[in-house]
N, C-alpha and C positions, 0 to 999 in steps of 0.2 A: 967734823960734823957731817951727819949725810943727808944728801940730797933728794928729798923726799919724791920730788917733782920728775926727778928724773925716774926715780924706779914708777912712780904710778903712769909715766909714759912708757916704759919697757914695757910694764904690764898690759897696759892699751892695746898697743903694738903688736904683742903675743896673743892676744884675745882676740883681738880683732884678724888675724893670718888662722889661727884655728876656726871660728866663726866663717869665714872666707869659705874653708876646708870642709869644713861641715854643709854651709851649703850647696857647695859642686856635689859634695857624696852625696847628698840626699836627694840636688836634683836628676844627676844618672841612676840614682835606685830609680825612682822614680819613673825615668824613661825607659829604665830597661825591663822594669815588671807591669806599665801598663802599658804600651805601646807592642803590639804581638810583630812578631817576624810573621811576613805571608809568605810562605815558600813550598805553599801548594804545588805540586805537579802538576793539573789538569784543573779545566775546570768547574767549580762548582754547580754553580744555574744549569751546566748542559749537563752532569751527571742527577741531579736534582728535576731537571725538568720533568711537568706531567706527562709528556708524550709519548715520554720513554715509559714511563713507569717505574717502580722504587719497591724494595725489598727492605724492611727496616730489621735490624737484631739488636737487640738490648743488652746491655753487660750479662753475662753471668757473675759473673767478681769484677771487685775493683780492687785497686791496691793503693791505698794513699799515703806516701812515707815521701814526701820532698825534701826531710831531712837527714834519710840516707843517700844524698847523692843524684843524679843524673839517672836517671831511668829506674825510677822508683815508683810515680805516679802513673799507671795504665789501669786498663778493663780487659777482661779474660773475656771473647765473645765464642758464640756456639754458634757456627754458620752451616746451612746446608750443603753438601758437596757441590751440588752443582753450579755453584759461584765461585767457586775457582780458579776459576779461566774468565772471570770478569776482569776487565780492564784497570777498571779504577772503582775505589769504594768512598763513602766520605766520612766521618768520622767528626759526629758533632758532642759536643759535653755541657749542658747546663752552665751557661757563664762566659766558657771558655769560646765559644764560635764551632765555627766546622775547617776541617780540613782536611783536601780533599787527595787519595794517596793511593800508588799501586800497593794489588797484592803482593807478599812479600816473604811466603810460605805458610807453611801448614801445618800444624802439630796436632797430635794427637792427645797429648798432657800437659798441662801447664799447672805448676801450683796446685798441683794435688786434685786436678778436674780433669776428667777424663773425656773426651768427644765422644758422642751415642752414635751407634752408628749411622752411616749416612752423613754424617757430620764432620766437620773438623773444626780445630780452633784457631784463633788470633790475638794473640796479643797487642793490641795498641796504645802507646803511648800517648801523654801530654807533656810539654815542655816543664820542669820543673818548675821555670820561674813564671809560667801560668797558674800552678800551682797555689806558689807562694801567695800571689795576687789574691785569687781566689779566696785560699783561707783567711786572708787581711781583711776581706770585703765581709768576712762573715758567712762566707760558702761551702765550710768544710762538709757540713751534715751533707749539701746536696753533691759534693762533690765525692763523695763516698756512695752515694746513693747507686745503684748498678743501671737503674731508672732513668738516669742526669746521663748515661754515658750510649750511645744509638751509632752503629754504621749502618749505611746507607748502600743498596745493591743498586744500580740501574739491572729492571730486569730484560727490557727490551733492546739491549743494542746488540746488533748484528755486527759482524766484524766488518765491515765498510764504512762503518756509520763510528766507527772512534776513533777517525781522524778527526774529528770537531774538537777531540777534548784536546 
């Protein structure tokens, strides 16, 4: 005869060690798509500040695929030459926060967008698993949006003055 008692405790036992498992997985998703890594470069409030003054550019394109992978989700931007030789830029996104980053080169084409002249472009990224987050929250339309995606120029710092950052 078999022992009933003991399989409905095997089964407890196993239920209960997946259940365990399930909620570690869920609580580091969790931790890992809302809690952002800050690993700005410089900083924000003094590239931001009114004193200096601020250059804002809007996406031209976005690109939103977090499901191909690692550097999938960016904004195509059209900046004017002359910020080039800016220090640092900031790079805010509807949702996502700012973050604040050197330049980091200069392209002419990107994705089938050409720079007008005077201009060049930059591609800037968001972390995928911002991404993720984002669309979860119900943010993909603004997240798509070239609008939701702004870097930021300090226009007044003179080269002495970006040791603060």
């Amino acid at each position: 005869m078999v022992n009933h008692e003991f399989f409905n405790l095997m089964w407890w036992k196993h239920n209960y060690i997946t259940f365990i498992l399930l909620l570690l997985l869920t609580s580091l998703t969790t931790l890992y798509l809302w809690f952002p890594v800050d690993d700005s470069n410089c900083n924000i409030k003094a590239v931001l500040r009114p004193r200096f003054g601020k250059y804002d550019v809007y996406a031209t394109k976005v690109v939103v695929q977090p499901w191909r992978g690692e550097h999938q989700v960016y904004g195509i931007f059209m900046v004017p030459d002359k910020y080039k030789d800016a220090p640092f830029f900031v790079l805010t996104v509807k949702g996502a926060g700012s973050n604040c980053e050197k330049p980091f080169g200069t392209l002419q084409e990107v994705d089938g967008i050409f720079a007008e002249p005077g201009t060049h472009l930059i591609r800037d990224y968001i972390r995928t698993r911002t991404a993720f987050r984002l669309i979860l929250q119900g943010m993909y339309n603004e997240l798509k949006d070239p609008q939701s995606w702004k870097l930021t120029y300090p226009r007044n710092i003179t080269p002495n003055k970006t040791s603060e950052f």
